[in-house]
N, CA and C of each residue as an Amber inpcrd file, in Angstrom:
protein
   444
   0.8210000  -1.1880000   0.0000000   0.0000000   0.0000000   0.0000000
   0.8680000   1.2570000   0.0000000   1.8690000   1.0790000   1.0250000
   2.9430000   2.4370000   1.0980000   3.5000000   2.8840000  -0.1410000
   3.7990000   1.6120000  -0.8670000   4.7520000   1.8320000  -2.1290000
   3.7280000   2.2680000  -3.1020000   2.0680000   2.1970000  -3.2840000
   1.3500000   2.7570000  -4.2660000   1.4980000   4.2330000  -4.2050000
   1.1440000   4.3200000  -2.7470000   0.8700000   6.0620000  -2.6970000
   2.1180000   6.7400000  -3.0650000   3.4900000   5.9160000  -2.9960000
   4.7220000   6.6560000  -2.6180000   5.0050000   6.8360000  -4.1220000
   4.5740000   5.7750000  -5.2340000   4.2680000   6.0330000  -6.6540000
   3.5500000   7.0560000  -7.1450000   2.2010000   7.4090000  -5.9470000
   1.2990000   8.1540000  -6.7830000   1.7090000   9.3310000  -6.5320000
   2.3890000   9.8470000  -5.0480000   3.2430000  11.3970000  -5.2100000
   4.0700000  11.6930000  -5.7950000   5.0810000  10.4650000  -6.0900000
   6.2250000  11.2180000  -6.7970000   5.4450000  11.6090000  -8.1870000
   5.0640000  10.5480000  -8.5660000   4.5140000  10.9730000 -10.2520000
   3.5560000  12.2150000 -10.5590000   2.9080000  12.4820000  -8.9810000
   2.0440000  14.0320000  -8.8910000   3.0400000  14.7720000  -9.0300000
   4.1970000  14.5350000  -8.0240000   4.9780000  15.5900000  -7.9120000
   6.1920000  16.0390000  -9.1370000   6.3610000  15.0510000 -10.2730000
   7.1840000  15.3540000 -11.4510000   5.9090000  15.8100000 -12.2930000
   4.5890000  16.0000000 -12.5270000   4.0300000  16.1230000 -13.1080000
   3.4720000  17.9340000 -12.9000000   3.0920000  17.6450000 -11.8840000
   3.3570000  18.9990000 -11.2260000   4.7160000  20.2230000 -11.5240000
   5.5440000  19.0750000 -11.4240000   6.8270000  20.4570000 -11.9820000
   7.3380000  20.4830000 -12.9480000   6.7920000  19.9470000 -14.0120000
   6.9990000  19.7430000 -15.1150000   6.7240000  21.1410000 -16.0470000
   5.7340000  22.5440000 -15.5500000   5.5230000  23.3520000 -16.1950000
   6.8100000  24.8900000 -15.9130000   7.5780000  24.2190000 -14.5410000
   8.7870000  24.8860000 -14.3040000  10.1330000  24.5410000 -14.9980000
   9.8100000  23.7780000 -15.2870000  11.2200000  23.0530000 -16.0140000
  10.8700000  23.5830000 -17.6710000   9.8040000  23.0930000 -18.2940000
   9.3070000  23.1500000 -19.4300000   9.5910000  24.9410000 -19.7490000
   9.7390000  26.0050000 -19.0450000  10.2330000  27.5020000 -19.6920000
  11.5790000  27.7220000 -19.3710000  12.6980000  26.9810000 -19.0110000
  13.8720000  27.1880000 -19.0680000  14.2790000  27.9630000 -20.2350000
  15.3860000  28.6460000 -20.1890000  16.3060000  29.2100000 -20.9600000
  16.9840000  28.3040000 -22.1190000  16.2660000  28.9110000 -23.2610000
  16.7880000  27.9980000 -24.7190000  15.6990000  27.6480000 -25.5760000
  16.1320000  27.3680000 -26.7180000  15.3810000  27.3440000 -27.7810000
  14.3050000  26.1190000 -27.8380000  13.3260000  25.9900000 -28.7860000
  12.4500000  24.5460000 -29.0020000  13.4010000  23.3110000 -28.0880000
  12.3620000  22.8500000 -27.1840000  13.2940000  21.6640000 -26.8730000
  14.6250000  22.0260000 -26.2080000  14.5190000  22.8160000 -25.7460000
  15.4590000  23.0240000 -24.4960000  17.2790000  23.9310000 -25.3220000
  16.9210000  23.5270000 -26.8950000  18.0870000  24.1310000 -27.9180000
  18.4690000  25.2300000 -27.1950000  19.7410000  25.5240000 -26.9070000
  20.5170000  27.5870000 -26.8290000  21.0270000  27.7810000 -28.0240000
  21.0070000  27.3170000 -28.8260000  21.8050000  27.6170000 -29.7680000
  20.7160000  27.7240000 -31.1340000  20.9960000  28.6790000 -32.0660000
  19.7780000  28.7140000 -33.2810000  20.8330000  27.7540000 -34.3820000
  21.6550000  26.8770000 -34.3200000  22.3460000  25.9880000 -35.2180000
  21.1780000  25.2410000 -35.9290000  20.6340000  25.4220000 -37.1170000
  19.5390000  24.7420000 -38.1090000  19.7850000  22.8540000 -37.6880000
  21.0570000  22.3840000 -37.6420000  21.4100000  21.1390000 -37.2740000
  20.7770000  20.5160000 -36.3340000  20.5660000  21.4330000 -35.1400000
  19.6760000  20.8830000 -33.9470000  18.0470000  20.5910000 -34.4620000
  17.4310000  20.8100000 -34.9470000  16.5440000  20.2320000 -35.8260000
  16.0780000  19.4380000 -36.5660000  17.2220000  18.7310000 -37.2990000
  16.9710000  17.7100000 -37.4360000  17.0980000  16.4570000 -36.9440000
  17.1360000  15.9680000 -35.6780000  17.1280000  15.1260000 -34.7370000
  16.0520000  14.1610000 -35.3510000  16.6270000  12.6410000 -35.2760000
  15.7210000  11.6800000 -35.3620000  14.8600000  11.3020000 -34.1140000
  13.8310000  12.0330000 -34.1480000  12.7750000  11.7000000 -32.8920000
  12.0930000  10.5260000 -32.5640000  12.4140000   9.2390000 -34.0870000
  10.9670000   8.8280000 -34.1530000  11.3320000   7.5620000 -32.7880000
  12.4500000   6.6180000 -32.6260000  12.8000000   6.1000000 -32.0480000
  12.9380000   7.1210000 -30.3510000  13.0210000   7.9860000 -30.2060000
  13.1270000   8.7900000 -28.7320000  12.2000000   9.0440000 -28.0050000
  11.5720000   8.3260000 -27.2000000  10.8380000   8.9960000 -26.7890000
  10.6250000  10.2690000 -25.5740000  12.3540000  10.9350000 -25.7450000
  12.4680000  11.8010000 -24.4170000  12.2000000  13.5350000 -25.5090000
  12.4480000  13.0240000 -26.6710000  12.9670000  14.4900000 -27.3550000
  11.1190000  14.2650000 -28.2160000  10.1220000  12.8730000 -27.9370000
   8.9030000  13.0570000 -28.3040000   8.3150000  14.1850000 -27.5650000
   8.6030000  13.5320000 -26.1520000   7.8670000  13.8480000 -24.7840000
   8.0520000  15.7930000 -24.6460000   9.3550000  16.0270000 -25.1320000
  10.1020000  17.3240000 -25.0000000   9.1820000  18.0890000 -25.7900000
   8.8420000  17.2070000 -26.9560000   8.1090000  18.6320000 -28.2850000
   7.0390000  18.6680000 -27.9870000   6.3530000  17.9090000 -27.1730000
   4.8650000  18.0180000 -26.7010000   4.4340000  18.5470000 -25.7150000
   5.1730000  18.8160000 -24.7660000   4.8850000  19.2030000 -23.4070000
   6.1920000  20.6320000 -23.3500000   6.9480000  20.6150000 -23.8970000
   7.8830000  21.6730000 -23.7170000   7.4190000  22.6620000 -23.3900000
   6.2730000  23.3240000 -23.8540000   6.0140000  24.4490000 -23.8940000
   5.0090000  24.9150000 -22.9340000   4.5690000  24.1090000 -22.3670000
   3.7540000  23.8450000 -21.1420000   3.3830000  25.2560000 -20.6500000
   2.5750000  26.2350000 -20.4480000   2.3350000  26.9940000 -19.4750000
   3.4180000  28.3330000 -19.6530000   4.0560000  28.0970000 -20.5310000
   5.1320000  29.4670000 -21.1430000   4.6950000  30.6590000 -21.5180000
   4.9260000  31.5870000 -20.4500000   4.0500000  32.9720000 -21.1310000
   4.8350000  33.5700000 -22.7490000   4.3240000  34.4190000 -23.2590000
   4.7330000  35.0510000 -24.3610000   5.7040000  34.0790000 -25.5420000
   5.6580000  32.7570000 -25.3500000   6.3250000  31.7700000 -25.9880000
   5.6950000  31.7330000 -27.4070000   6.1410000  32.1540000 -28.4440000
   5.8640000  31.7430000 -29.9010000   6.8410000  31.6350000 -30.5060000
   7.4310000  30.5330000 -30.6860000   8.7640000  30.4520000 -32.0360000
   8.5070000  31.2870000 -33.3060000   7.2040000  30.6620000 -33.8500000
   6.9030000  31.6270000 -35.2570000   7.0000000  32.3760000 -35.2330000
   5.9910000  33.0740000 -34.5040000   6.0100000  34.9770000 -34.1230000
   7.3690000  35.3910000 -33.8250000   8.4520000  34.4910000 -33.3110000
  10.0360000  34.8940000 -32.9000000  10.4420000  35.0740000 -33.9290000
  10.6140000  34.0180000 -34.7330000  11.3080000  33.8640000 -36.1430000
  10.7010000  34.4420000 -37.0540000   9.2970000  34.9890000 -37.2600000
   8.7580000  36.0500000 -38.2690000   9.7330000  37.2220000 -37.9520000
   9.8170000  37.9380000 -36.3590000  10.2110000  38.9130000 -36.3940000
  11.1840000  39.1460000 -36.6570000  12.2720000  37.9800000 -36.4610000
  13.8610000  38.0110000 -36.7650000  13.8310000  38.1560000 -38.1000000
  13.1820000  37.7200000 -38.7160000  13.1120000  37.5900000 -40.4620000
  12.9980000  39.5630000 -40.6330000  11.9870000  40.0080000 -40.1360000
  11.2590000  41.4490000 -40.2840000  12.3070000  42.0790000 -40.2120000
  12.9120000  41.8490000 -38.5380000  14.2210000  42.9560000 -38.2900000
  15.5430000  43.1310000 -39.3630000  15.7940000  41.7030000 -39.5770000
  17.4340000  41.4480000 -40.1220000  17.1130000  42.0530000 -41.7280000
  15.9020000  41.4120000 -42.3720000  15.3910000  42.1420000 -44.1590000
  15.2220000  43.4680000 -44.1670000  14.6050000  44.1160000 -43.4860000
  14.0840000  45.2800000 -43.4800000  14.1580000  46.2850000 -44.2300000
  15.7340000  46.6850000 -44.1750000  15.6770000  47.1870000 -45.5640000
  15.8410000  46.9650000 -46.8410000  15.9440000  45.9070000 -46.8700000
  15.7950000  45.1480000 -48.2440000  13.7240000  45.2210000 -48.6580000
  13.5750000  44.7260000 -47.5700000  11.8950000  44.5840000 -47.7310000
  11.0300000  45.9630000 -48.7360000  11.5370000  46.9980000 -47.5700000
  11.6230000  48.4550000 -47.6760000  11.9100000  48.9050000 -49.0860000
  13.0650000  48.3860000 -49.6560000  13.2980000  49.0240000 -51.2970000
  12.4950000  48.2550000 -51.6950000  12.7790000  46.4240000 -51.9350000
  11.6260000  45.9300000 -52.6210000  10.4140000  46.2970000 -52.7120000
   9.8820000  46.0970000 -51.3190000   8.1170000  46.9410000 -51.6740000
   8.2200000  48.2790000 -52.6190000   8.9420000  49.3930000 -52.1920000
   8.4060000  50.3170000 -53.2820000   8.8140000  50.1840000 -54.4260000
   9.9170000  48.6990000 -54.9820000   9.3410000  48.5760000 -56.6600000
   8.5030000  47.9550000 -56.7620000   7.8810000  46.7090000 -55.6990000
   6.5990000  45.7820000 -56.1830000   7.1820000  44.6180000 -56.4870000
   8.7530000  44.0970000 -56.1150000   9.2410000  42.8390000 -56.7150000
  10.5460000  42.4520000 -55.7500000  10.7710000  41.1110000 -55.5320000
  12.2960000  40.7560000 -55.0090000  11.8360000  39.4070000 -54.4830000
  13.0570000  39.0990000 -53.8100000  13.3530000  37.4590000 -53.4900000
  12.6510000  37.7980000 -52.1390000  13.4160000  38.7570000 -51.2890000
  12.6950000  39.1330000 -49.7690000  11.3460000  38.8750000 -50.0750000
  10.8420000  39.9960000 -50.5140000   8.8050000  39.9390000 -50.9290000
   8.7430000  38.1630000 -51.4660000   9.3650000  37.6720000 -52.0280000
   8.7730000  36.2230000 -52.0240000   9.0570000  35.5480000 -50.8370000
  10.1170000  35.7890000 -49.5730000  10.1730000  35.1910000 -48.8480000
   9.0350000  35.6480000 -48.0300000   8.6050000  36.6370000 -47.7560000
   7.9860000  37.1520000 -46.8020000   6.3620000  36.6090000 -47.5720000
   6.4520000  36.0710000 -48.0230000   4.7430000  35.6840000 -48.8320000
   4.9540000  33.9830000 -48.6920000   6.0610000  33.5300000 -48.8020000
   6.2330000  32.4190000 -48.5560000   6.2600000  32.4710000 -46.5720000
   6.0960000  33.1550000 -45.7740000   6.5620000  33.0700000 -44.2970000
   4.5730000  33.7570000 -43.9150000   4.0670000  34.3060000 -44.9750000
   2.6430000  34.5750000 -44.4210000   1.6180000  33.3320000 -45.2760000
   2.2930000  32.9590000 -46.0260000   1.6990000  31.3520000 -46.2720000
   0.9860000  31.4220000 -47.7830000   1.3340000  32.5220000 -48.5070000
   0.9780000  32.7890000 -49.6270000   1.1760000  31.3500000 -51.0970000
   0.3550000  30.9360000 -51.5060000   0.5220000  29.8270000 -52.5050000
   1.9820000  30.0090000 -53.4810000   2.4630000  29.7660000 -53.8940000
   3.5470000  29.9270000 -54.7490000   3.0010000  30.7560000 -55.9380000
   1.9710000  30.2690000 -56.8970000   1.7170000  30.8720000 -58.0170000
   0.9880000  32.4970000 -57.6210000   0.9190000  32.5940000 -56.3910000
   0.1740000  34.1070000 -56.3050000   1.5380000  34.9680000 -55.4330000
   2.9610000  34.1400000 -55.9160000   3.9160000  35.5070000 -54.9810000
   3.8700000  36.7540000 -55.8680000   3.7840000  36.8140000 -56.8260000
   3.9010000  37.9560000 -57.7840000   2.5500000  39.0070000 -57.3560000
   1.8860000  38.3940000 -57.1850000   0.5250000  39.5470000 -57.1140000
   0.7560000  39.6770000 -55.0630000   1.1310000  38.9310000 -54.9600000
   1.5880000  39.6900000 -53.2690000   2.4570000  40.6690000 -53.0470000
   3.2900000  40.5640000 -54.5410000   4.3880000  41.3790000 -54.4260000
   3.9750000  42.9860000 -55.0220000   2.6560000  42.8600000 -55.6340000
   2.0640000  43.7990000 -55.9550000   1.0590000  44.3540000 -55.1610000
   0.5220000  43.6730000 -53.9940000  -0.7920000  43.9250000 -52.8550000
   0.6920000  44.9450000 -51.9480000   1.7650000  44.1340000 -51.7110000
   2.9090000  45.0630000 -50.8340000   3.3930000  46.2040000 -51.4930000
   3.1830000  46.3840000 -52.5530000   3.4410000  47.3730000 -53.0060000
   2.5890000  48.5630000 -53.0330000   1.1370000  47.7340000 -52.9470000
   0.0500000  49.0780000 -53.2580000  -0.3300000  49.4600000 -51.8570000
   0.1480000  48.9890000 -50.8350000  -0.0450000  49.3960000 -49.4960000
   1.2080000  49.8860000 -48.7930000   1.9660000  50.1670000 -49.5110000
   3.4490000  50.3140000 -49.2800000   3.9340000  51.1130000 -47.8680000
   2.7510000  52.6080000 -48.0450000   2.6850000  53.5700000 -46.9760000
   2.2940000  53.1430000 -45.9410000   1.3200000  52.5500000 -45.8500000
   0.7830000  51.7310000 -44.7720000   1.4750000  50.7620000 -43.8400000
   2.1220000  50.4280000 -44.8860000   3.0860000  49.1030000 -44.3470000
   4.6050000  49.3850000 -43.8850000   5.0510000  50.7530000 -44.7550000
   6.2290000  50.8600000 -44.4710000   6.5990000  52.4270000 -44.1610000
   5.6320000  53.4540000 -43.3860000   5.4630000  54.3250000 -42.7970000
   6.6640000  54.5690000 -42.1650000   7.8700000  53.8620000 -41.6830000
   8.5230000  54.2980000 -40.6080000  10.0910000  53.7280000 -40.9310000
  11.2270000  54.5530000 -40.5910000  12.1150000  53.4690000 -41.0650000
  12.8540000  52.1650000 -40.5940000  12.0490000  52.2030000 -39.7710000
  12.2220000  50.8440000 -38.6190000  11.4550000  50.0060000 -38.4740000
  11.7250000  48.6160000 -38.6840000  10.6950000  47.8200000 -38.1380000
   9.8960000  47.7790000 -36.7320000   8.5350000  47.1530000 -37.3030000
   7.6990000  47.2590000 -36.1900000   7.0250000  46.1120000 -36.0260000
   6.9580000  45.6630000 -34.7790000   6.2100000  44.5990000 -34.5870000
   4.7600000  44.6270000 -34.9470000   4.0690000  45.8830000 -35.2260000
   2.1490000  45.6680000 -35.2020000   2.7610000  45.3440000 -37.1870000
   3.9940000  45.3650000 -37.6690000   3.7900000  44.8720000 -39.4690000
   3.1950000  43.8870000 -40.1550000   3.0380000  42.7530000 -38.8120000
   2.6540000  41.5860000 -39.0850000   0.5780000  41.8920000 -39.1400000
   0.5420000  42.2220000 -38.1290000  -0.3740000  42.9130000 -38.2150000
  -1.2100000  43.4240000 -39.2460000  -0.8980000  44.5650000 -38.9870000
  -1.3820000  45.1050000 -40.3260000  -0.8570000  44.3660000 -41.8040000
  -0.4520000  43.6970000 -42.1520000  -0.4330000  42.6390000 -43.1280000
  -1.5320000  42.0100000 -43.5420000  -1.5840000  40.7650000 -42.1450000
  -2.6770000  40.1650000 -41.9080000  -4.2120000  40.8130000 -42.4240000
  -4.2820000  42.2340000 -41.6470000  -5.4030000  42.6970000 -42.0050000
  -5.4900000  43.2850000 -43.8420000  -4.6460000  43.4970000 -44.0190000
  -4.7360000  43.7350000 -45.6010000  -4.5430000  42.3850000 -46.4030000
  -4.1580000  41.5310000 -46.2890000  -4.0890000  39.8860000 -46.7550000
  -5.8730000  39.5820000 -46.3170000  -6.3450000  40.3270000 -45.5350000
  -7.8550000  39.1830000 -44.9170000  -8.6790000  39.9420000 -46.0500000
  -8.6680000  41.8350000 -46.2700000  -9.1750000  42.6950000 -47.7200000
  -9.2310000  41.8970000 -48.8210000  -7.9240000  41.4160000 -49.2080000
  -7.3350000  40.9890000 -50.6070000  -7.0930000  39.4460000 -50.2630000
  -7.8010000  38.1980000 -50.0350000  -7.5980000  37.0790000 -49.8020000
  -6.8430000  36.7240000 -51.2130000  -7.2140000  36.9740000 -52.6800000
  -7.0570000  36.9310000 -53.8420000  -5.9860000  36.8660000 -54.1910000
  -5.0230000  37.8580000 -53.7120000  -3.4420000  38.1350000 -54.1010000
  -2.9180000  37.2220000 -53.4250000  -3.2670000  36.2970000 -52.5490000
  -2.2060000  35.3490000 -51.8360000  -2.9630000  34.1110000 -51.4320000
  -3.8460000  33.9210000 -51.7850000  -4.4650000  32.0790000 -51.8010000
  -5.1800000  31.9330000 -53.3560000  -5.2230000  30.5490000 -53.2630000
  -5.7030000  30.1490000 -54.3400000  -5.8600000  30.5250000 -55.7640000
């Protein structure tokens, strides 16, 4: 009987602290390092680095990789983005249509929706976090230029 209960706390009690451990310092899965290599890890046989991608994120305030890595994309292009949009064309504007989920055959007319909102979008000479934003809301106007 002793040894059930003494099973059933510890396993409360790793389960329980499992949402303190899970926001440590470091990338997806516990990564510090942004090395692309750490990514490709064969998970399918592991079940510690399964357990890691599922529960990692447990209870993490302000935690979004995407939203991280959109913005790193925003900050580091920027001014590249910036000239491209006001001709209406570039590799950036296809990346950035490829990173808001735009179909392949409609990057060209995204590259023309960023262009015709240009002021809107690129008002300032610094990036801004509400860009994504206001994107979104001009992508939801013009569904046309970037799906189907």
């Amino acid at each position: 009987m002793h040894l059930k209960i003494t099973i059933l706390i510890t396993t409360f009690c790793i389960f329980l602290n499992s949402n303190v451990w899970a926001c440590h310092k470091g990338g997806p899965m516990g990564f510090a390092t942004n090395d692309p290599g750490g990514f490709s890890l064969d998970i399918t046989l592991s079940p510690t680095y399964t357990g890691a991608s599922t529960m990692g994120t447990s209870d993490c305030k302000n935690w979004d990789y995407t939203n991280y890595k959109k913005n790193q994309f925003l900050i580091s292009q920027w001014p590249y983005l910036n000239e491209e949009a006001s001709q209406g064309k570039g590799r950036n504007l296809v990346a950035l249509a490829r990173i808001v989920g735009c179909v392949e055959k409609k990057q060209k007319t995204f590259s023309l929706l960023i262009h015709e909102n240009y002021t809107l979008l690129f008002y300032d000479s610094s990036a801004h976090s509400d860009f994504f934003n206001k994107l979104e809301i001009i992508i939801s106007q013009n569904p046309s230029y970037c799906f189907g």
